[in-house]
C-alpha positions as CSV (number, residue, x, y, z in Angstrom):
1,X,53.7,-40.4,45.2
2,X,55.0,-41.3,41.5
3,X,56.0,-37.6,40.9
4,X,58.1,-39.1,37.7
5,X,55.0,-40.9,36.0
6,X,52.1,-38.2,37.0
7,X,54.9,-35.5,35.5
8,X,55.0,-38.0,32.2
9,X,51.2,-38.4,32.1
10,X,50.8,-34.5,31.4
11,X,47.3,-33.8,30.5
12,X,46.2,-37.6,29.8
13,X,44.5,-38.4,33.0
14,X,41.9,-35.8,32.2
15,X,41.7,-36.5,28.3
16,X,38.8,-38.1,28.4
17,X,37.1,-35.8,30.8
18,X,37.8,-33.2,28.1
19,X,37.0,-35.5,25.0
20,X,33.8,-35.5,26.6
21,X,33.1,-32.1,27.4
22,X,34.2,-30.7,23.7
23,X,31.7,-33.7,22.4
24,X,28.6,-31.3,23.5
25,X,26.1,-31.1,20.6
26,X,23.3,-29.6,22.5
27,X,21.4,-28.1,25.5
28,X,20.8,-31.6,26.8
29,X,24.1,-32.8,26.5
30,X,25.2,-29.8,28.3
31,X,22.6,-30.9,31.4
32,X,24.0,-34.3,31.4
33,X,27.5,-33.2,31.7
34,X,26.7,-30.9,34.8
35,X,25.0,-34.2,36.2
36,X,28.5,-35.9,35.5
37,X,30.8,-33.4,36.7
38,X,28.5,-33.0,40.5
39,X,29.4,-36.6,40.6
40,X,33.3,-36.0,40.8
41,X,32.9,-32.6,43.1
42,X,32.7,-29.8,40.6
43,X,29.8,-27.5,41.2
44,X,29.3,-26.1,37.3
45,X,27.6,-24.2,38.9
46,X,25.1,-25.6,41.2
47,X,26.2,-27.7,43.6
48,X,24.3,-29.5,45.8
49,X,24.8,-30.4,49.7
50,X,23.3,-31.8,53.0
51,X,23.3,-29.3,56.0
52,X,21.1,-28.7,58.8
53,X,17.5,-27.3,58.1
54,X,17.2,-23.4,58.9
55,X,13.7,-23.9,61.4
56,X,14.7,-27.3,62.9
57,X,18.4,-28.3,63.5
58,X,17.4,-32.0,64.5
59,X,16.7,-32.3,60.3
60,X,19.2,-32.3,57.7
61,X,17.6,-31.2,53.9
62,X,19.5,-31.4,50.7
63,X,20.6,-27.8,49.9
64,X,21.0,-26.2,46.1
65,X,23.7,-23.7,46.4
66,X,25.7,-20.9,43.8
67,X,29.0,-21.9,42.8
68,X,30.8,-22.4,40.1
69,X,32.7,-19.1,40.0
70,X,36.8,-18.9,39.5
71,X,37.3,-16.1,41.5
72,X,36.5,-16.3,45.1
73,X,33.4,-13.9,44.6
74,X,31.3,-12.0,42.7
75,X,33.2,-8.6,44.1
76,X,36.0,-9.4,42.0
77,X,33.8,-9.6,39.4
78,X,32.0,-6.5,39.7
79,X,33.8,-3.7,42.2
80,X,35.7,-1.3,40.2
81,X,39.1,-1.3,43.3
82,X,42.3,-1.6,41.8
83,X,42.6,-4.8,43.8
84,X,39.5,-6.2,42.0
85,X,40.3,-4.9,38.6
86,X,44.4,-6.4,38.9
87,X,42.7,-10.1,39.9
88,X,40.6,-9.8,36.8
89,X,43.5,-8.9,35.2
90,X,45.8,-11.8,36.3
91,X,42.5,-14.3,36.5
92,X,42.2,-13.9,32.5
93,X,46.3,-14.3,32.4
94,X,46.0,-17.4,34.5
95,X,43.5,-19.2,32.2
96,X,45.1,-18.2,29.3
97,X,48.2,-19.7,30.5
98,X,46.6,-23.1,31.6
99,X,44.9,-23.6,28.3
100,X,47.8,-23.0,26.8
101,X,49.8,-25.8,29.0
102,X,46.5,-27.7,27.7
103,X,47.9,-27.4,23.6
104,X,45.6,-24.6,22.6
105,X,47.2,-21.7,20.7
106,X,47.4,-18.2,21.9
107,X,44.9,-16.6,20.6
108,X,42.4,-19.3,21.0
109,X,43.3,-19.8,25.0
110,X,42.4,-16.1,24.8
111,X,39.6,-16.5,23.3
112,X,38.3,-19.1,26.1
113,X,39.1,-16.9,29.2
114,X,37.9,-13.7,27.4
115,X,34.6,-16.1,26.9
116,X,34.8,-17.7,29.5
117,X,35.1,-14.6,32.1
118,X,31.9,-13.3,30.7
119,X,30.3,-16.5,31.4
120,X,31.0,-16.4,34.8
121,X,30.3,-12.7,35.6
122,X,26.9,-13.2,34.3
123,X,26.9,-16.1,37.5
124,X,28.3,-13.5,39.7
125,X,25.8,-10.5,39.3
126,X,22.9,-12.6,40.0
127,X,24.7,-13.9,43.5
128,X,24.7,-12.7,46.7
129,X,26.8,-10.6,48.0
130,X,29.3,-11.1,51.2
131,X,27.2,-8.9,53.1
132,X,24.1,-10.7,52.0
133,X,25.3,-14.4,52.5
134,X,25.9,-13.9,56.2
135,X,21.8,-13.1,56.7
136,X,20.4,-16.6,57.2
137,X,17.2,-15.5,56.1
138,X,18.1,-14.5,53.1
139,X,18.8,-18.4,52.4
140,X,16.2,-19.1,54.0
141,X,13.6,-20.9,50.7
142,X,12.5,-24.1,51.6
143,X,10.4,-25.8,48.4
144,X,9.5,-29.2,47.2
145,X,10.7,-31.0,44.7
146,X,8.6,-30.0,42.0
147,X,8.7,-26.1,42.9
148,X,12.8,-26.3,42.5
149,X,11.4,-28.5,38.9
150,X,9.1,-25.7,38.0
151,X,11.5,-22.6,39.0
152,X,14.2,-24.0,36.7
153,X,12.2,-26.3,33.8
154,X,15.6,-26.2,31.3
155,X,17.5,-28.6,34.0
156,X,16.5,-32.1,35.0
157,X,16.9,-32.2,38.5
158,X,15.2,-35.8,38.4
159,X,18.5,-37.1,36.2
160,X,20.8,-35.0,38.9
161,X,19.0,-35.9,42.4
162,X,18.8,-39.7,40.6
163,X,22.2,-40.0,40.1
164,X,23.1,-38.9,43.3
165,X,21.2,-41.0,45.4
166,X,19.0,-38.7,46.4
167,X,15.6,-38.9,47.5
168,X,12.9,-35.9,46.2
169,X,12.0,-34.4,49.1
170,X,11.6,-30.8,50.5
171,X,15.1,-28.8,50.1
172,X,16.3,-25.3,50.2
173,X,17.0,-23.4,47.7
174,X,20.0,-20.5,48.6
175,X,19.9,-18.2,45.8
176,X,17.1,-18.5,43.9
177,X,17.9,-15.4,41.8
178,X,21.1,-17.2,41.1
179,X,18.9,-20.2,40.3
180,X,16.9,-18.4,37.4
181,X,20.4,-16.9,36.2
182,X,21.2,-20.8,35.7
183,X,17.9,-21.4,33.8
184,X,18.4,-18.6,31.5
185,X,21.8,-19.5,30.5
186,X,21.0,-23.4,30.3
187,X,17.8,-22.3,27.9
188,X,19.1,-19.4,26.1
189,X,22.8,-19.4,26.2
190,X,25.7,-20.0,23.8
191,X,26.5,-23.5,23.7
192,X,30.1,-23.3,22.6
193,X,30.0,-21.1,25.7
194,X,29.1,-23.7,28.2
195,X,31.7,-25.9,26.5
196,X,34.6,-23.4,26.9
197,X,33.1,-23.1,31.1
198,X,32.6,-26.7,31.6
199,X,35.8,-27.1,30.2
200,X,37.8,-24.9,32.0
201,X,35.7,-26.5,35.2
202,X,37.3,-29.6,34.6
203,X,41.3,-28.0,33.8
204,X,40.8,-25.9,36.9
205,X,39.6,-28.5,39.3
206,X,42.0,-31.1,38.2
207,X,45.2,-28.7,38.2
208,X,46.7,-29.2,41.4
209,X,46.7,-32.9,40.9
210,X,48.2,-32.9,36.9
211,X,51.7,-32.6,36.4
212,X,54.3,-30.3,37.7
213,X,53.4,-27.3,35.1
214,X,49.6,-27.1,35.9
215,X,51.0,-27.7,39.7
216,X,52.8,-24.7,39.4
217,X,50.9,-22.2,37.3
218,X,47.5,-23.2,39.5
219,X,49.7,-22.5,42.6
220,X,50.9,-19.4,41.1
221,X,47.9,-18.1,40.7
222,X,45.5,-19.2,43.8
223,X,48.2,-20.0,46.0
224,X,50.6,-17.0,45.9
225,X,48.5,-14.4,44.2
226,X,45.3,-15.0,45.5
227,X,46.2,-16.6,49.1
228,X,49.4,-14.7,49.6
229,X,51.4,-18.4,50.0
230,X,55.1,-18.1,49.8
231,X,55.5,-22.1,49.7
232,X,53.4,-24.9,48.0
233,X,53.1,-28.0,50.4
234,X,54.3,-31.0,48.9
235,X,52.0,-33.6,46.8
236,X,52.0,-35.9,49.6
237,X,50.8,-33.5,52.0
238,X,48.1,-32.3,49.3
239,X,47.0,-35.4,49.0
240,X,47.1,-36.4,52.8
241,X,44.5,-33.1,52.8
242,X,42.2,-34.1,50.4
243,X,41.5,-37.3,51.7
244,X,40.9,-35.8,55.2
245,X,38.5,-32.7,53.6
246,X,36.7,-35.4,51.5
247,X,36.6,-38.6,53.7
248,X,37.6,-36.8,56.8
249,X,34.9,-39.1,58.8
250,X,35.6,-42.3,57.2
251,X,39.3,-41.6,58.0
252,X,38.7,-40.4,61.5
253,X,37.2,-44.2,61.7
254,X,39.4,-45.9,60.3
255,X,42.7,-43.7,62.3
256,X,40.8,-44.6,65.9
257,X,40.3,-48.3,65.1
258,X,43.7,-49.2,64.9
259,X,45.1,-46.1,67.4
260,X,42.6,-45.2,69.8
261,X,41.3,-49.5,70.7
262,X,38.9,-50.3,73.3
263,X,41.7,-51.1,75.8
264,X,43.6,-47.9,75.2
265,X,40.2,-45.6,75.9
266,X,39.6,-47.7,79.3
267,X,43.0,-46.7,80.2
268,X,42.1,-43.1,79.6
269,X,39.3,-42.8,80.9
């Protein structure tokens, strides 16, 4: 890896990510963006996922999931623990400081993570809890199409299920309090508020792959703060880990093609 030129290139491979993000007029353009940013891996904050169907494990249904938080869940939102209250504390810091590294002056990078922390603890009090999300059956709300239409009529899921290939069939639905939470604040919220969170969706998703400052202050933060990591792993490793956590079967393919021929398995067996 180029450490040199990705160092050099700073902010600017995400620029236009961000151009386009800050270019948010209206409720509509903030549903298109969501659509765009699924399409590169960034749940703001719905993501949505094949897995297994809860009554017949032959069957795989699309699944529409809660995401989209910073903080690995909503207790560090909402418990009142000096643990949880110091990783508020050092979440805000942390955002402040990487919209900072982004240009923005002090007190408007406060301004986003004071904003933006709101934003996201609305998310978190409408999900489930840890204790919750281990009781299947409280994931458990299979619906058509049009019932996941009707339960949230402020987002096209036609525009999102189009773009990614998928067909509108019966799904599941894991939090649908967490769903109407979405609809609320897609119909009635702030927009400069979703533009300050889609933003910082994009900055925080792209951070560990920017130059070495973002590297280091996203490390900082979710590595050894939240992780308790005393080393980062070099770029080539990182980047050796995506590729297995995003293509892992592709790869897998590809590795026991050209190490693992036909010859070399009729040995072994």
């Amino acid at each position: 890896t180029d450490e040199t030129a990705i160092d050099a290139a700073g902010l600017k491979p995400i620029e236009p990510m961000l151009a386009q993000v800050r270019a948010i007029k209206d409720r509509a353009g903030i549903a298109r963006e969501i659509v765009a940013l699924s399409a590169l891996g960034i749940a703001a904050p719905v993501p949505v996922y094949g897995q297994q169907d809860l009554h017949d494990p032959n069957m795989m249904v699309a699944n529409v999931d809660a995401a989209g938080l910073g903080l690995p869940d909503r207790d560090y939102y909402l418990k009142t623990e000096a643990r949880f209250v110091d990783a508020r504390a050092k979440y805000l810091e942390h955002m402040q400081k990487m919209f900072a590294l982004a240009g923005d002056a002090p007190a408007a990078a406060k301004a986003k993570a004071d904003a933006i922390f709101a934003f996201e603890k609305r998310l978190a009090e409408a999900s489930l809890d840890n204790v919750a999300l281990r009781d299947p059956k409280q994931q458990d709300h299979k619906m058509s199409f049009a019932q996941l239409q009707k339960a949230t009529p402020a987002f096209d899921w036609g525009a999102y299920f189009d773009a990614a290939g998928l067909p509108r069939d019966d799904l599941n639905v894991s939090q649908p309090a967490f769903l109407a939470r979405f609809d609320e604040m897609l119909s009635k919220g702030s927009i400069a508020d979703w533009r300050n969170y889609l933003e910082w969706k994009v900055l925080d998703n792209s951070a560990d792959r920017l130059s070495k400052p973002f590297v280091e202050q996203n490390f900082a933060f979710y590595g050894k703060y939240l992780s308790g990591a005393t080393v980062m792993k070099p770029r080539a490793i990182r980047c050796a880990s995506a590729v297995d956590g995003q293509l892992g079967e592709a790869l897998g393919k590809a590795y026991v093609d050209k190490y693992f021929p036909p010859e070399a398995k009729a040995r072994m067996e």
